[in-house]
C-alpha atoms as a printed R data frame, in Angstrom:
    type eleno elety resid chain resno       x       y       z
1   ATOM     1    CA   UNK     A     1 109.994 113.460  75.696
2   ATOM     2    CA   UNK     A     2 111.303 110.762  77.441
3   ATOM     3    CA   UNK     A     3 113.869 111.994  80.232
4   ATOM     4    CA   UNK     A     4 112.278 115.186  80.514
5   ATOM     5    CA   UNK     A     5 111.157 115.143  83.987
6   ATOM     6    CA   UNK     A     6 107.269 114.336  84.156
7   ATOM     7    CA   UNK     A     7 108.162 111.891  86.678
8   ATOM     8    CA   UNK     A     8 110.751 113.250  89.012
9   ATOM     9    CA   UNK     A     9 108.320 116.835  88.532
10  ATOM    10    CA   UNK     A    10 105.076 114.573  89.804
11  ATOM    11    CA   UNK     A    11 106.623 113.231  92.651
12  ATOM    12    CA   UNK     A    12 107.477 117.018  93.817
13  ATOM    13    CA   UNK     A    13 104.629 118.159  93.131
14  ATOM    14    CA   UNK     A    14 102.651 115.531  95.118
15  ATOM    15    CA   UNK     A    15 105.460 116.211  97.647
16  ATOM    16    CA   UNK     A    16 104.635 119.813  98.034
17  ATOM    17    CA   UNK     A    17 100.477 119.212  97.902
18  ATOM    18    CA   UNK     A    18 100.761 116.833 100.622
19  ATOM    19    CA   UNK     A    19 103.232 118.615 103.003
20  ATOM    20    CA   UNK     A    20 100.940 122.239 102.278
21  ATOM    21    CA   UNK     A    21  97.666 121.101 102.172
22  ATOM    22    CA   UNK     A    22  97.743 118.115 104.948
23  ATOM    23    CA   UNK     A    23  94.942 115.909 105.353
24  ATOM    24    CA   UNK     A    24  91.217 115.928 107.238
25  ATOM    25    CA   UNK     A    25  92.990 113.286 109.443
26  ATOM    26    CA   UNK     A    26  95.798 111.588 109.773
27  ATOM    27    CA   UNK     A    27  94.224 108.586 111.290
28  ATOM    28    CA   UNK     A    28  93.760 107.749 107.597
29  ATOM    29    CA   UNK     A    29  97.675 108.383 106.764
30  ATOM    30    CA   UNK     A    30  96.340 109.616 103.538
31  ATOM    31    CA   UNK     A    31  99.019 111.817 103.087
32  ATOM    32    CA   UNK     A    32 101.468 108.745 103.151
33  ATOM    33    CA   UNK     A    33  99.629 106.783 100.969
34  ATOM    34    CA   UNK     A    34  98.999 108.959  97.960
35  ATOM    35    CA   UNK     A    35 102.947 109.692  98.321
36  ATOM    36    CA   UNK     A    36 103.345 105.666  98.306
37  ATOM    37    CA   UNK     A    37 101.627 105.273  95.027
38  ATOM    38    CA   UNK     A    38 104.791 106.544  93.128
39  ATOM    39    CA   UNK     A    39 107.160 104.008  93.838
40  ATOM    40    CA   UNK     A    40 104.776 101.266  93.717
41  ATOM    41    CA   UNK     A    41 103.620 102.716  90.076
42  ATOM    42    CA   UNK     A    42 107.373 103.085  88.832
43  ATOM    43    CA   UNK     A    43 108.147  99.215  90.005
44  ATOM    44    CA   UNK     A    44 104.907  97.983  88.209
45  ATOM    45    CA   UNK     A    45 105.103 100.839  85.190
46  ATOM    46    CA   UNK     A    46 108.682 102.008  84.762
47  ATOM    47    CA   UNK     A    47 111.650 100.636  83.007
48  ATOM    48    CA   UNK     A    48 115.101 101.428  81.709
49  ATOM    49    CA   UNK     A    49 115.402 102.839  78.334
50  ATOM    50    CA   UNK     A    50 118.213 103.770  76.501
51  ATOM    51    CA   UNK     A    51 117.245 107.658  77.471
52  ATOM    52    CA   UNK     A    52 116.392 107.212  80.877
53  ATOM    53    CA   UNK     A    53 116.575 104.914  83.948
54  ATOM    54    CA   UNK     A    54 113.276 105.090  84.881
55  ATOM    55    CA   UNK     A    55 111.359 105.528  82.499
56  ATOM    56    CA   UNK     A    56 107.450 105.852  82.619
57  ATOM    57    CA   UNK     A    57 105.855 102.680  80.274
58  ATOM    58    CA   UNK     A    58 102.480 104.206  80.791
59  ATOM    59    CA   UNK     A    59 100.683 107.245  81.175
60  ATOM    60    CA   UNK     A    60  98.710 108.258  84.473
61  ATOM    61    CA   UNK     A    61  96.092 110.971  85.314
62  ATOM    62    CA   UNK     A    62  96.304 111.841  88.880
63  ATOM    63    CA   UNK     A    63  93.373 113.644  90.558
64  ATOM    64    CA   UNK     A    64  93.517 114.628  94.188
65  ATOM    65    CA   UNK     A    65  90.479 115.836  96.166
66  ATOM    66    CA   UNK     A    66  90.354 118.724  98.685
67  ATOM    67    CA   UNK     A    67  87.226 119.597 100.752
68  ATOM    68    CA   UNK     A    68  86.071 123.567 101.267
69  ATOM    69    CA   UNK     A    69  88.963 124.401 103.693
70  ATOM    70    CA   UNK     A    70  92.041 122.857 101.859
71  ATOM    71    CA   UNK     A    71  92.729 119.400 103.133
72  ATOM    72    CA   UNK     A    72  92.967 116.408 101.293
73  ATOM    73    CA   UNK     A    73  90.442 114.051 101.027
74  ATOM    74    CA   UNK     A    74  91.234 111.454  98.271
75  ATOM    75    CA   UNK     A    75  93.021 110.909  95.564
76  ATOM    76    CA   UNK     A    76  92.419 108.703  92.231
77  ATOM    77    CA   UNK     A    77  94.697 107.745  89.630
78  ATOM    78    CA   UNK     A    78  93.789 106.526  86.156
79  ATOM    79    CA   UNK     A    79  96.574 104.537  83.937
80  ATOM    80    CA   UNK     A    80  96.110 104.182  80.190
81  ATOM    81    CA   UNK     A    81  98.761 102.657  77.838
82  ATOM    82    CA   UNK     A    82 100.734 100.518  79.397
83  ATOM    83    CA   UNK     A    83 103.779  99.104  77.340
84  ATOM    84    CA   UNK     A    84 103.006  95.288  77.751
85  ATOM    85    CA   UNK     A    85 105.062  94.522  74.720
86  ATOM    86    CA   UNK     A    86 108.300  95.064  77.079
87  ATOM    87    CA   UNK     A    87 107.560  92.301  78.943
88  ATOM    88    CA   UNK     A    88 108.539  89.747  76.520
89  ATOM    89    CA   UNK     A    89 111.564  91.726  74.375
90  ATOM    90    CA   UNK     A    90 113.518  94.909  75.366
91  ATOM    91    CA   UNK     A    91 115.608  96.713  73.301
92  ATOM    92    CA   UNK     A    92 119.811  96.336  73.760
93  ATOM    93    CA   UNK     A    93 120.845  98.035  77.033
94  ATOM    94    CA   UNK     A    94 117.085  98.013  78.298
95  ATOM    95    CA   UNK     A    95 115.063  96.272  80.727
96  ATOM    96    CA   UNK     A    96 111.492  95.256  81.072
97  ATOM    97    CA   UNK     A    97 109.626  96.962  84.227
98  ATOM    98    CA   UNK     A    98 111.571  97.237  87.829
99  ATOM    99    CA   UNK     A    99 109.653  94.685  89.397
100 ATOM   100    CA   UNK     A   100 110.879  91.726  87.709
101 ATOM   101    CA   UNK     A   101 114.351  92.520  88.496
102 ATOM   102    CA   UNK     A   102 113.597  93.353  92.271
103 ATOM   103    CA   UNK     A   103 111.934  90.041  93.218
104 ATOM   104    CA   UNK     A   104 115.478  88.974  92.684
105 ATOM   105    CA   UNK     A   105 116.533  90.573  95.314
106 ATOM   106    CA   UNK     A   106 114.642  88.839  97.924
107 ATOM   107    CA   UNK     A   107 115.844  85.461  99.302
108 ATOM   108    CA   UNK     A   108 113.094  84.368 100.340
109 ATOM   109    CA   UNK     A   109 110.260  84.866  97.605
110 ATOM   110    CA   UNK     A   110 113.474  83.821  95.066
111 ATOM   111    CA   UNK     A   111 113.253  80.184  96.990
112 ATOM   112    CA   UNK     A   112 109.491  80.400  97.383
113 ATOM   113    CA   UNK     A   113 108.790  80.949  93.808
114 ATOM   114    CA   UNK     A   114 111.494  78.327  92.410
115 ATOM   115    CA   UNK     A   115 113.831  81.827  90.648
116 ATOM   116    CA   UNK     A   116 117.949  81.552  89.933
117 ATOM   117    CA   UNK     A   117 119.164  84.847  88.355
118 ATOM   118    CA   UNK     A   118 117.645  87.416  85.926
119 ATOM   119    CA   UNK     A   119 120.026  85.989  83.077
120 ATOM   120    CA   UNK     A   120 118.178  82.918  83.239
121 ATOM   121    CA   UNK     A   121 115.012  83.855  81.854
122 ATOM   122    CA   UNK     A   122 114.225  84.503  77.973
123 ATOM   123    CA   UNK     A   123 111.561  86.964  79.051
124 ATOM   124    CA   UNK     A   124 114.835  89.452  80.485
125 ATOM   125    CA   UNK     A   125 118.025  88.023  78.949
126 ATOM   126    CA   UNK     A   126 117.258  89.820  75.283
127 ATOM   127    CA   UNK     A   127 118.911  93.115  76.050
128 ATOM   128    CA   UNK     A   128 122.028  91.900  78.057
129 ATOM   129    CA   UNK     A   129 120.797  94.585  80.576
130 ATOM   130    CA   UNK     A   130 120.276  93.596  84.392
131 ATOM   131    CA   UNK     A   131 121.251  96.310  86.278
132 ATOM   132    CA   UNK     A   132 120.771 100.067  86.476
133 ATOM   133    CA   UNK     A   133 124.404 101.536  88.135
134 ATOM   134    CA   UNK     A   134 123.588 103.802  90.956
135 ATOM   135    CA   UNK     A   135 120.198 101.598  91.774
136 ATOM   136    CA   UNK     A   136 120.034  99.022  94.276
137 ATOM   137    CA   UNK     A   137 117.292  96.402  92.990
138 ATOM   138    CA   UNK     A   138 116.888  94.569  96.704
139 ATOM   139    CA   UNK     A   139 116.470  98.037  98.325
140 ATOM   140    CA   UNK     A   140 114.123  99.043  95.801
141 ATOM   141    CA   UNK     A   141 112.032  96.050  96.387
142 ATOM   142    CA   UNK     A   142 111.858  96.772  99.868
143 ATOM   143    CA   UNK     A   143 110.256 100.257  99.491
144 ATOM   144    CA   UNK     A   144 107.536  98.838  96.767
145 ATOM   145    CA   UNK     A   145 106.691  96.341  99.668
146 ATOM   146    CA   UNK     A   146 106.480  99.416 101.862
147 ATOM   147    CA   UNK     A   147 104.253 101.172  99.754
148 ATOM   148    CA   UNK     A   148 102.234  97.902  99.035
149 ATOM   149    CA   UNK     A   149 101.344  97.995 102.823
150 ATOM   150    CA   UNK     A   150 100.530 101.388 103.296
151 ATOM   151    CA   UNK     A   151  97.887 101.921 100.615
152 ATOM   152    CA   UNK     A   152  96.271  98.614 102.410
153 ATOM   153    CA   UNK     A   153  97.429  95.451 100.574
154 ATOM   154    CA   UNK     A   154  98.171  92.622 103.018
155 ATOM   155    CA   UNK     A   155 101.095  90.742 102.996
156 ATOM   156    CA   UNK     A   156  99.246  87.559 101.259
157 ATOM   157    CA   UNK     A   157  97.828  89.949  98.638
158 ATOM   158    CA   UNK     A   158 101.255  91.312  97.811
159 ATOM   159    CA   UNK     A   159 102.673  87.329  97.822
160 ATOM   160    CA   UNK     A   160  99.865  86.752  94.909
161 ATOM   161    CA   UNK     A   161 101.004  89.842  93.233
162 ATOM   162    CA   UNK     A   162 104.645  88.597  93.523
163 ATOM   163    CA   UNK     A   163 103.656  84.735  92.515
164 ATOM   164    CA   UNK     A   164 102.343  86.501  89.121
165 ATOM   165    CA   UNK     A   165 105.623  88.423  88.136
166 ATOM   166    CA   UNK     A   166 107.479  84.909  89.109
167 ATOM   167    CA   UNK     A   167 104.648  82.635  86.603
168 ATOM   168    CA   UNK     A   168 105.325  85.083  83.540
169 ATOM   169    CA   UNK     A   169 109.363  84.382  84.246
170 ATOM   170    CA   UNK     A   170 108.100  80.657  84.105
171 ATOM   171    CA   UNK     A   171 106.040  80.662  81.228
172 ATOM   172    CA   UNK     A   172 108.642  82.792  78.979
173 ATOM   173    CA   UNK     A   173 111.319  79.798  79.495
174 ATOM   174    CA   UNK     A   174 108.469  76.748  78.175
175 ATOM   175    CA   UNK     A   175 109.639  75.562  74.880
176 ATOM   176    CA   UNK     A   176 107.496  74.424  72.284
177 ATOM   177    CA   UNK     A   177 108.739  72.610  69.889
178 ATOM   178    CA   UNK     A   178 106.887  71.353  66.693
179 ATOM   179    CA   UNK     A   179 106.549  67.401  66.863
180 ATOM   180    CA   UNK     A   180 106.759  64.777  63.602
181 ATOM   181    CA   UNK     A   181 102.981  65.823  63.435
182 ATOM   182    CA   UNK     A   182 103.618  69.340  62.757
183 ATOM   183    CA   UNK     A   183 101.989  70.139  65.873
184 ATOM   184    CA   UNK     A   184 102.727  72.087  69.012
185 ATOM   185    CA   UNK     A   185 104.617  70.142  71.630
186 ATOM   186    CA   UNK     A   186 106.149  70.761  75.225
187 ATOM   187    CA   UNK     A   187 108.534  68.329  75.979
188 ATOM   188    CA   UNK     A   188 110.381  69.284  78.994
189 ATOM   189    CA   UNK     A   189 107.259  70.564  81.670
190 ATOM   190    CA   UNK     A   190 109.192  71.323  84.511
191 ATOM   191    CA   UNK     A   191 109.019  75.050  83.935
192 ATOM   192    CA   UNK     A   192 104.847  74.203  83.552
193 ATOM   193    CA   UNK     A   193 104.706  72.544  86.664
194 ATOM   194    CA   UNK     A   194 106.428  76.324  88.404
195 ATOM   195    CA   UNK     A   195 103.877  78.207  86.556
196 ATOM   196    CA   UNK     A   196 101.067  75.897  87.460
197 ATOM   197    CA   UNK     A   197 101.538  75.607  91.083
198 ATOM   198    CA   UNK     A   198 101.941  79.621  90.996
199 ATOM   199    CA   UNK     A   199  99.006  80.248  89.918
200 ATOM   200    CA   UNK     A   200  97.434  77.397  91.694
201 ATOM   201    CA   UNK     A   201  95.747  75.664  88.383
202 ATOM   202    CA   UNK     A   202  96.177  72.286  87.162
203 ATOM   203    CA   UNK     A   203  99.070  71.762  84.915
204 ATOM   204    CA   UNK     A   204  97.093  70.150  81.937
């Protein structure tokens, strides 16, 4: 049931193998980075629902591998029915998934990637819901970036991640229009043109 705890339980759990067990070598960080992959899932995979804050979207299998004497050695994590229906409508006093509310919070990718405010965009303004009291977006950001790093993405791998959440903000605010033809029409293309350039393809 939603709100039950399968989250907040997981990360303790994880918590408690990692700290126990320990890893062949911590050259690797291994520890660190399986303990990463929660807040970087719950910014990509959790929302706010009218039962919960943070709310799992998706469900995940988590497998971690120990050798003969106890240590870690990996860890793999499969993900299986992700809501992508939230994306484009939430519920009243809901949001869509953390991430697209915590690019907000940085300056710099919010001038980079051509974003105003949350309330602008048809993809998040359904619900009337932007922010989760208690939760900081910005700092939140900051630790998915964190995690980002430490299972190995580089920073220009996390920009192209970031450019994507931005293009779908884009494309939700192109309006098409029906024209004296009956047809489809886009009138106004500046919101294209963001989309285009973010994912570097030619407008047309």
């Amino acid at each position: 049931e939603s709100g039950a705890g399968k989250t907040e339980n997981t990360k303790k759990v994880i918590q408690y193998l990692t700290a126990v067990a320990g890893t062949v070598t911590n050259h690797d960080n291994l520890d660190q980075a399986i303990l990463r992959t929660n807040p970087l899932l719950e910014a990509f995979g959790n929302a706010r629902t009218v039962k919960n804050n943070n709310s799992s979207r998706f469900g995940k299998f988590i497998e971690i591998n120990f050798n003969a004497s106890g240590y870690i050695t990996g860890c793999r994590i499969d993900n299986y029915l992700l809501e992508l229906t939230r994306i484009v409508k939430q519920s009243k006093s809901e949001r869509s998934f953390h991430i697209f509310y915590q690019i907000f919070g940085n300056k710099k990718f919010k001038d980079q990637f051509k974003l105003s405010q949350p309330e602008d965009y048809k993809y998040l303004n359904h619900s009337g819901c932007f922010v989760i009291p208690g939760v900081d977006d910005q700092e939140e950001f900051e630790e998915t970036r964190k995690s980002m790093s430490v299972i190995g993405m580089s920073d220009t791998e996390q920009e192209h991640c970031f450019a994507v959440i931005a293009a779908i903000l884009h494309l939700g605010n192109v309006n098409i229009t029906n024209n004296s033809q009956d047809l489809a029409e886009i009138n106004d293309k500046s919101e294209l043109k963001i989309v285009a350039d973010l994912l570097n393809v030619p407008v047309d």
